[in-house]
C-alpha positions as CSV (number, residue, x, y, z in Angstrom):
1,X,133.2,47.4,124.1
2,X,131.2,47.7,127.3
3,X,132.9,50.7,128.6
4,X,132.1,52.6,124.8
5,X,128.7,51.8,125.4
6,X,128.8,53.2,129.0
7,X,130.1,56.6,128.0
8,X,127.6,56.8,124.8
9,X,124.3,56.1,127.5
10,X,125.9,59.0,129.5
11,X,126.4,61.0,127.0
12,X,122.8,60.6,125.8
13,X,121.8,61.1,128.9
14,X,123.0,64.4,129.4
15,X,121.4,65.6,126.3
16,X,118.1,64.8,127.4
17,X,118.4,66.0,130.5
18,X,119.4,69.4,128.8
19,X,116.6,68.9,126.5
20,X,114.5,69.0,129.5
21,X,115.7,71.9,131.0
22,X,114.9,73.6,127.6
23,X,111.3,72.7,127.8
24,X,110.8,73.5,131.7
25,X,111.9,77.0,130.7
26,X,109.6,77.1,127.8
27,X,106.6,76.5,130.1
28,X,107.6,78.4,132.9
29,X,107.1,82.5,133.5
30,X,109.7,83.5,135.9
31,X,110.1,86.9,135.1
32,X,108.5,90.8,135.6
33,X,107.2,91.5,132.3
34,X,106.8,89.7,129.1
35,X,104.5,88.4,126.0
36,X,102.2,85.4,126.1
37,X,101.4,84.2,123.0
38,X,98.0,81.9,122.3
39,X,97.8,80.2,118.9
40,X,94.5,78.1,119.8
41,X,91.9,80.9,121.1
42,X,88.5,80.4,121.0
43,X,87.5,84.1,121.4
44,X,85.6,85.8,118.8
45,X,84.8,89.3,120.0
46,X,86.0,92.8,122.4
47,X,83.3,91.1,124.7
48,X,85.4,88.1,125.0
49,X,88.7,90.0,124.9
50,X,87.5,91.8,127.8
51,X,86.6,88.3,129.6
52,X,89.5,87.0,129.4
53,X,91.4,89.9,131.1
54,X,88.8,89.5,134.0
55,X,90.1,86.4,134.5
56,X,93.9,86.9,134.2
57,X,93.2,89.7,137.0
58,X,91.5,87.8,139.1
59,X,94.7,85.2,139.5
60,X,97.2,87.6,140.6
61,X,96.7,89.3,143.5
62,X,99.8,91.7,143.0
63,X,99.8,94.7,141.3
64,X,99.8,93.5,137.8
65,X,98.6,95.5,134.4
66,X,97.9,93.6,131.0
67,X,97.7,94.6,127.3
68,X,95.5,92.2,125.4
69,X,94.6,92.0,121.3
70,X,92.8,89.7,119.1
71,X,95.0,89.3,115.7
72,X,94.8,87.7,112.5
73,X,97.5,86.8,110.2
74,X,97.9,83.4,109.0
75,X,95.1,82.3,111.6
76,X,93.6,83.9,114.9
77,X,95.6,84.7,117.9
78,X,96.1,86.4,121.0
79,X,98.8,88.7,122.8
80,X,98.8,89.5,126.3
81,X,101.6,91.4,127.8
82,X,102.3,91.9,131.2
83,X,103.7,94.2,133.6
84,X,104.2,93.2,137.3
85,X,105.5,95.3,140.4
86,X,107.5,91.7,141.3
87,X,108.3,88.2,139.3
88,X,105.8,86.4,138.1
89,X,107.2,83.2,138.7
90,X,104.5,80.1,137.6
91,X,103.6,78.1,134.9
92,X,103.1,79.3,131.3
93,X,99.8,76.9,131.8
94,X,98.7,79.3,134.6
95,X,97.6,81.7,132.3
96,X,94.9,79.9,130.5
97,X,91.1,81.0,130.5
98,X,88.2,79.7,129.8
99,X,88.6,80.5,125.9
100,X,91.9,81.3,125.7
101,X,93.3,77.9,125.1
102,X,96.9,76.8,126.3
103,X,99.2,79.7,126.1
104,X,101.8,78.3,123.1
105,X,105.2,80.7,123.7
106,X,106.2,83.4,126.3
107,X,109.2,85.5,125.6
108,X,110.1,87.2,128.8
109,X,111.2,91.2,129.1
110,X,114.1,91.8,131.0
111,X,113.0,95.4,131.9
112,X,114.3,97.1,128.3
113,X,111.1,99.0,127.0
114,X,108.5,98.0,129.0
115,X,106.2,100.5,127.5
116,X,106.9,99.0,123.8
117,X,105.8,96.0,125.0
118,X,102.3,97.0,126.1
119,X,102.3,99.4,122.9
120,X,103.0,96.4,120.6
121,X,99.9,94.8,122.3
122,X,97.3,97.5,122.0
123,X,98.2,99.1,118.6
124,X,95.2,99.2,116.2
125,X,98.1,100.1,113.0
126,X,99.2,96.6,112.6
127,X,97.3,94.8,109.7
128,X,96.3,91.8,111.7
129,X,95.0,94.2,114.6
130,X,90.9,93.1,115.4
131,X,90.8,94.5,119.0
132,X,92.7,95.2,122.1
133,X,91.9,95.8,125.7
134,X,94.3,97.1,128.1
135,X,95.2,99.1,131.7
136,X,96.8,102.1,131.0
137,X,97.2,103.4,127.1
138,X,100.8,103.6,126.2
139,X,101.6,106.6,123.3
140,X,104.3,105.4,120.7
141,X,107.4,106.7,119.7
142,X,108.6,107.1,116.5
143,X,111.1,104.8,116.2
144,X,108.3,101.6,117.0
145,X,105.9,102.4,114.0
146,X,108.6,102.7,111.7
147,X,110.6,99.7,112.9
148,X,106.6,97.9,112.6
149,X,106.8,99.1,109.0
150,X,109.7,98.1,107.8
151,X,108.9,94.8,109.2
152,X,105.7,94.6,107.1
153,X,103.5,94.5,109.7
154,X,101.6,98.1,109.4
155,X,100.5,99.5,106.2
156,X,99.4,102.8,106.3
157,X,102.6,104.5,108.1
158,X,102.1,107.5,107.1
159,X,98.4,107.8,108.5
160,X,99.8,106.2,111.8
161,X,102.6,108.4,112.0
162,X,100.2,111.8,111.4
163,X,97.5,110.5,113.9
164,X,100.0,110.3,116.4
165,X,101.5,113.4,115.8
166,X,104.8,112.3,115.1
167,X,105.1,112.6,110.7
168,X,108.0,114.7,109.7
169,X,108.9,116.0,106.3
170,X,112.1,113.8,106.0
171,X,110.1,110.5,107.3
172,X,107.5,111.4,104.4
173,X,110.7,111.5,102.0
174,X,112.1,107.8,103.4
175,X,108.5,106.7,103.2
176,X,107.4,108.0,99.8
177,X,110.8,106.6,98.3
178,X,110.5,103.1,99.8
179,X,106.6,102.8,98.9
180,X,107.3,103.8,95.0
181,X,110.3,101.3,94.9
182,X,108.1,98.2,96.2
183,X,105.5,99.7,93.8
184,X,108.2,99.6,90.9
185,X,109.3,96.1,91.8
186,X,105.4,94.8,91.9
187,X,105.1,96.7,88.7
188,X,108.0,95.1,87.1
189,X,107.5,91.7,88.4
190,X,103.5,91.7,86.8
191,X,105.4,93.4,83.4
192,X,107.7,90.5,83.1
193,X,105.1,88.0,83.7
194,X,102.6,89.4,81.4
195,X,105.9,89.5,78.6
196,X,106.0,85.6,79.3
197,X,102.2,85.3,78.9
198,X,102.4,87.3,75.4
199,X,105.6,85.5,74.4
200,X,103.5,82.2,74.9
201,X,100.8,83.2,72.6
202,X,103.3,84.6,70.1
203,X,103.7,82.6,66.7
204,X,106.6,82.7,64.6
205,X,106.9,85.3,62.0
206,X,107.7,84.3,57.9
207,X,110.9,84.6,57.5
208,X,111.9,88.1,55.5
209,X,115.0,87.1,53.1
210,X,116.7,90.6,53.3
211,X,116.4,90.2,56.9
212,X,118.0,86.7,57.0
213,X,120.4,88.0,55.1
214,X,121.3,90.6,57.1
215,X,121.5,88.5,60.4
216,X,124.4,86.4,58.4
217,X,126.2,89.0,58.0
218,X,127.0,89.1,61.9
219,X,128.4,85.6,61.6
220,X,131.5,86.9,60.2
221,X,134.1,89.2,62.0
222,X,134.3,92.6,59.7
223,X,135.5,96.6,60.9
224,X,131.9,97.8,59.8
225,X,128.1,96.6,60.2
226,X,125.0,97.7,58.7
227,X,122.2,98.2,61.1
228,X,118.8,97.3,60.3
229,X,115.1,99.8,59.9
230,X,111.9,98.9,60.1
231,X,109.5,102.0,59.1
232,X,106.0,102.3,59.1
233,X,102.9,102.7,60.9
234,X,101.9,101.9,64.2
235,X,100.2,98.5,65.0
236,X,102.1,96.4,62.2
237,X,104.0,94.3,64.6
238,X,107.6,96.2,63.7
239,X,108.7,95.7,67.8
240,X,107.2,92.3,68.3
241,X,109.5,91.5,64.7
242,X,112.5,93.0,65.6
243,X,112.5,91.4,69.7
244,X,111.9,88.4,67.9
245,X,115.5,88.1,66.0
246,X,117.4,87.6,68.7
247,X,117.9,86.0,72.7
248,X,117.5,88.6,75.0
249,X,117.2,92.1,73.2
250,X,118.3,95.3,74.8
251,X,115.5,98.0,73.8
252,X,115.3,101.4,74.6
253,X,112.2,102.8,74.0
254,X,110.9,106.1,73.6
255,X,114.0,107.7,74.7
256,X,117.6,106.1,74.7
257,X,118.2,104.7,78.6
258,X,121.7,102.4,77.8
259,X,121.5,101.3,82.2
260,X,121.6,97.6,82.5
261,X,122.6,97.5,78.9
262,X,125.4,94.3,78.7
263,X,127.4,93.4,75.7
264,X,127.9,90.0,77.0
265,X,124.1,88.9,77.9
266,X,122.2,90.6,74.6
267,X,122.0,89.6,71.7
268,X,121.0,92.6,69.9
269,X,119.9,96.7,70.6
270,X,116.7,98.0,69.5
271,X,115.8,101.8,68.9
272,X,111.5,101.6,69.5
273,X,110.2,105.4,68.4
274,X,112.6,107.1,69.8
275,X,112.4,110.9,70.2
276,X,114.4,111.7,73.3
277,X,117.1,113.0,73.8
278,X,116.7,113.5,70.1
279,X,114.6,112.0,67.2
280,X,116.1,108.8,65.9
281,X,117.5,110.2,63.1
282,X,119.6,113.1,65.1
283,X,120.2,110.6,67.2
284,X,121.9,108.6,64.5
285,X,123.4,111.4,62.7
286,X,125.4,112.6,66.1
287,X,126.5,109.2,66.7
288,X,127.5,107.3,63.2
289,X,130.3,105.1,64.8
290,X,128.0,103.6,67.1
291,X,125.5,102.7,64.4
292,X,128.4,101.0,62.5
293,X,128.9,98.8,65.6
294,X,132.6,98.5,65.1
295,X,133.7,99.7,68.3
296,X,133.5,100.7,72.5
297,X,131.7,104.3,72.0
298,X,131.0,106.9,74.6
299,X,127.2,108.2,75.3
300,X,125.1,110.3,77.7
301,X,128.3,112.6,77.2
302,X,128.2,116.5,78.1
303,X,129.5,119.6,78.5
304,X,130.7,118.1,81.8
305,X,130.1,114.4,81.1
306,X,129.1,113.5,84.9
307,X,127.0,110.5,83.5
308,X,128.7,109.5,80.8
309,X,129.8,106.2,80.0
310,X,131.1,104.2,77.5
311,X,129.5,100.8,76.2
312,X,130.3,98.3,73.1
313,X,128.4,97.6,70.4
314,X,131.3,95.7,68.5
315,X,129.1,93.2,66.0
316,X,125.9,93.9,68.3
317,X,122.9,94.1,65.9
318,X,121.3,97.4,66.0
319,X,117.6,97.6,65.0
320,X,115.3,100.4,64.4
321,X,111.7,100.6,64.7
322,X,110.4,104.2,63.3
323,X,107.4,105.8,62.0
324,X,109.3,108.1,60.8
325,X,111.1,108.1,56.9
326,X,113.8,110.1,55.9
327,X,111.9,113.5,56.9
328,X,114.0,116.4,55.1
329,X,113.5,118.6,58.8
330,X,116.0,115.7,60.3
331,X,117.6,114.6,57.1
332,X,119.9,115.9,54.6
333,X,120.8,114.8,51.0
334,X,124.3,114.0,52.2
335,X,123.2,112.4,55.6
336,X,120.5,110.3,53.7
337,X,122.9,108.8,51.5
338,X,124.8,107.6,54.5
339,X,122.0,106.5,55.7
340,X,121.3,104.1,52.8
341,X,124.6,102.9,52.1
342,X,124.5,101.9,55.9
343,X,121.3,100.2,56.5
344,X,119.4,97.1,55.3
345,X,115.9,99.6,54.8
346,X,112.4,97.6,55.4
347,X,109.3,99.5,54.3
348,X,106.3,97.8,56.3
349,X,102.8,98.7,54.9
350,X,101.3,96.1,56.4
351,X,101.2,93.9,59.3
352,X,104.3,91.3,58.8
353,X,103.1,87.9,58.4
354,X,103.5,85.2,60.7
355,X,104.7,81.5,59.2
């Protein structure tokens, strides 16, 4: 027992002297270039930016030039990079000033891109740039405000990139296309939320008996379906209806878009006004056994069919939501009887009524 308890001081012992180690390094510069970091400044100004780097210079009396910036992010900091003509070897707490408070991390350069280094100090692009004082002014390449970028910390690339002199036609491209995807997502994200806002104020609507009777009719395995209308005006809550029959509703609105469509997750497939690539009721007419939902169909077929695809609607509810009748320019006496004998037909005329 005495032994064990030998090896498990020893062992202990070793880890903190490790530990140690660790933290010596942490506080120690030992090293030709790198970037102080100081997370407890009391500067507030250029004026006191430019103070501070009096100081700094007046400590070493090798050659030695600094990049300094103010910055705000989640709070107020400073950067100072160095660059000396031999090691800097001292403690991290040797480059305090009067306001700067106790520098809080160093990460040393090991002579890789010095110039980046100074160029990541004095940069007015970043979004958390106040001010910056340095020895010599280092130009940037390419490469550094788009790697800035794409870590979120500049904004206005393409203003950077042209004021330097270094926007190109195919960085424009890369640019434009990332900027209206995160627009899209933001977009989407604020859509979805707003959905669940509206959802929440939603009450439930009457219940419609031809309609009930129509969603039993799903219940039961048969070859053929009948698919449901809802015609009339705008503004008589046909949509909000129909999205509320079932989960999770696949809708295609204003023209027929079946990506991300997924037998398995929705519950039902809405039409909304739809006039591309046809009006609704060429769209129906050219594509009967889909509307019949009794089996896998193909669509977005062509002469070529390079997009097409094929999707089941196998006992998937199919509403439509028109303002459009049976118009005799899209609709002939033989097509509107199929029509008829293969719907469940709702004229609304008014708003439909909420329990």
């Amino acid at each position: 027992m005495e032994m064990a308890k030998k090896r498990t001081v020893k062992k202990t012992t070793k880890k903190a002297d490790k530990k140690d180690d660790k933290d010596k390094k942490k506080f120690r510069v030992a090293a030709l270039a790198g970037l102080i970091t100081y997370n407890e400044v009391l500067l507030e100004n250029h004026e006191d930016l430019v103070e501070m780097y009096k100081e700094l210079k007046a400590k070493f009396s090798s050659q030695i030039n600094f990049s300094l910036c103010i910055e705000k992010e989640s709070r107020l900091h400073v950067h100072v990079f160095y660059e000396s003509e031999s090691v800097i070897d001292c403690d991290l707490a040797y480059f305090e000033t009067t306001k700067s408070g106790k520098p809080s991390d160093f990460k040393p350069n090991r002579g890789k891109n010095v110039a980046r280094g100074h160029w990541y100090v004095q940069t007015k692009w970043k979004k958390s740039h106040i001010t910056s004082y340095f020895d010599t002014l280092v130009k940037p390449a390419e490469k550094w405000l788009m790697d800035e970028w794409r870590n979120n910390k500049i904004e206005t690339i393409t203003e950077a990139l042209a004021a330097e002199k270094l926007l190109k036609p195919q960085l424009q491209q890369q640019i434009s296309a990332v900027q209206n995807h995160n627009e899209l997502a933001v977009i989407e994200k604020q859509l979805k939320e707003r959905d669940t806002r509206i959802k929440q104020e939603l009450k439930e609507f009457a219940p419609i008996k031809a309609v009930v009777d129509w969603k039993l009719t799903f219940t039961v395995e048969q070859m053929r379906y009948k698919f449901l209308v809802l015609c009339g005006a705008s503004k008589l809550r046909k949509t909000e209806y129909a999205k509320s029959l079932f989960q999770n509703p696949f809708i295609h609105k204003d023209k027929v878009v079946w990506d991300g469509y997924k037998w398995l997750e929705h519950g039902c497939i809405i039409f909304d006004d739809i006039n591309l690539p046809d009006h609704i009721w060429k769209y129906v007419r050219t594509n009967r056994v889909m509307f019949q939902m009794s089996s896998i169909v193909s669509v977005n077929t062509s002469a070529t069919n390079c997009y097409a695809k094929n999707v089941c609607v196998v006992q998937k509810p199919i509403i439509i939501c028109t303002n459009d009748g049976l118009l005799d320019n899209f609709v002939s006496a033989q097509y509107r009887e199929w029509i008829e004998a293969n719907s469940v037909w709702l004229d609304v005329s008014e708003p439909i009524p909420f329990s």
